[in-house]
N, C-alpha and C positions, 0 to 999 in steps of 0.2 A: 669500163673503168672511168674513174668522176676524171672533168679537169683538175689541173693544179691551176691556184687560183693566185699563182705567184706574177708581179709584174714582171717577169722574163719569161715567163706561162711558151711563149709563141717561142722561144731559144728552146725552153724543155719538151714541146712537141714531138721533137722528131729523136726522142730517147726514151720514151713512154712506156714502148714496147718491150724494153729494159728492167723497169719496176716490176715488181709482183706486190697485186695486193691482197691483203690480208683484213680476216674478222677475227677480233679477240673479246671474250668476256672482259668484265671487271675482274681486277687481280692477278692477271696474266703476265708474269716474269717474262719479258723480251729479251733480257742478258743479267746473267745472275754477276753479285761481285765475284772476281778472282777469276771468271770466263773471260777468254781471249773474243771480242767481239767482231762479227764477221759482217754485220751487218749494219745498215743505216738507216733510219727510218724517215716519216713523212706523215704526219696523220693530217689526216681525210675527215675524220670525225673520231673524237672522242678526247681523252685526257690522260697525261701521262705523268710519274710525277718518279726525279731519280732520288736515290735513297740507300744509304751504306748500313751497317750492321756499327755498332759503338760500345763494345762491351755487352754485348744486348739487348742495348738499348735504340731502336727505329729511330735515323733522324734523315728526314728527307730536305733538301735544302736546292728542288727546282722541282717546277711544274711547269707540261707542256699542254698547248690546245692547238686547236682546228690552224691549218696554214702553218706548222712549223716541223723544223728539221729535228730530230733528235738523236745522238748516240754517244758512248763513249767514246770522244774523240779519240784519247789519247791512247788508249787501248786500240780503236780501229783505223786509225795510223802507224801505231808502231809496234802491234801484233803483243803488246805485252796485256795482262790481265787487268779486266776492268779494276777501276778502286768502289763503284757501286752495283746498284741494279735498276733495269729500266724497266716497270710496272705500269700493266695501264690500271687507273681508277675506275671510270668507267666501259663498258662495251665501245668498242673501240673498231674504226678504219684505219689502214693505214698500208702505205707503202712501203716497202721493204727495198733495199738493192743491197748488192754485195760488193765487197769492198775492192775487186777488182774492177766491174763496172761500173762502177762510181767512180773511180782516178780515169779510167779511159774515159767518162765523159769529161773530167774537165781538165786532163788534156785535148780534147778534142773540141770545147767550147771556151773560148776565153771570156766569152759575156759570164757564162756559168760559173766560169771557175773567180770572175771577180766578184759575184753577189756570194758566194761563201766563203769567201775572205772577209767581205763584210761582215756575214755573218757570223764569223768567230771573231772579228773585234769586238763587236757589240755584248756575244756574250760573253769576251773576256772583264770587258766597262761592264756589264751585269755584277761578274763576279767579281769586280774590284768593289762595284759599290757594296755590295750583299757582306763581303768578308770585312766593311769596315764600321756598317753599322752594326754587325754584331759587336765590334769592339767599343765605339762610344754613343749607343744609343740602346736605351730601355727598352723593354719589352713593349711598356703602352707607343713608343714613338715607332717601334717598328711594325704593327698593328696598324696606325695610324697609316704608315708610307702605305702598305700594303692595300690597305682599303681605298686608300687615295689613285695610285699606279697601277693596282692590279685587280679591282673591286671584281673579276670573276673566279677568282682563287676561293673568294671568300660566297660567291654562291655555288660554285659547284663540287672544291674539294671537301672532305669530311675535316671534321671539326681536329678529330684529333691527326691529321697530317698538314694542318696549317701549326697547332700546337707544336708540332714536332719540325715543322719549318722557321717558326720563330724564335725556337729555343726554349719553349717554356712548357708546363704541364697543360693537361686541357680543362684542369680547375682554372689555374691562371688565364687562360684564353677565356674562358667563358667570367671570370669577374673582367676583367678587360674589357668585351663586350660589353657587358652589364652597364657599367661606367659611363660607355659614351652614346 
């Protein structure tokens, strides 16, 4: 099993033997919407991108890489059913733990259990900023942030789930492009 290559690495050492890791192809459902999620993940390598159903219409609106945590929080906190689905993009590493063993580590580690408190404020300031530029900024300006803050969205995810993370068709993404 790879290290984690998190700066509390030497805290998560001796819980290791806790994770089970996992190989997934591309397009591999890790928790469908409306599943109760049981699990937490870690990717080791690959990409992941979360994604709800809108009338039928695909709109993914988070992508994960190498070195991060990912799950339905809300769902694998309080046992009700996710609101999306977690997909890897490409072939994929990744650590899994269950959501028992994951509250007993951090009850058991207070270092641990302060860097994911972190790490749900940060991705709460994510989703505050993300929920506001959809509301007072253009498609070209959020294109823009994105290439600017996240320029590996833009080489590794496909064309049309960045389309569908900005809110727009992937005609419009691709004149966007074009553009600049």
């Amino acid at each position: 099993m790879q290290q984690l290559p998190l700066t509390i690495s030497e805290e998560w050492k001796g819980f290791m033997h806790l994770f089970k890791e996992e190989k997934y192809a591309a397009k591999k459902i890790l928790l469908r919407e409306g599943e109760v999620s049981k699990k937490a993940f870690y990717i080791l390598k690959g990409c992941i991108r979360l994604w709800f159903n809108n009338d039928g219409k695909d709109v993914t609106f988070q992508f994960f890489f190498e070195d991060e945590g990912v799950s339905s929080v809300e769902s694998f906190k309080t046992g009700q059913p996710s609101l999306f689905n977690i997909e890897t993009i490409e072939p994929s590493v990744i650590l899994s733990i269950s959501k028992k063993v994951f509250f007993h580590i951090l009850d058991s580690s207070p270092i641990i259990k302060n860097s994911i408190e972190e790490t749900y404020f940060k991705r709460m300031i994510f989703y505050q900023k993300l929920f506001l530029s959809r509301i007072k900024d253009n498609p070209k300006k959020r294109y823009e942030d994105l290439l600017e803050h996240y320029p590996q969205i833009l080489q590794r995810v496909p064309q049309h789930y960045i389309a569908s993370y900005l809110g727009i068709t992937p005609v419009s993404l691709s004149r966007i492009r074009n553009r600049n």
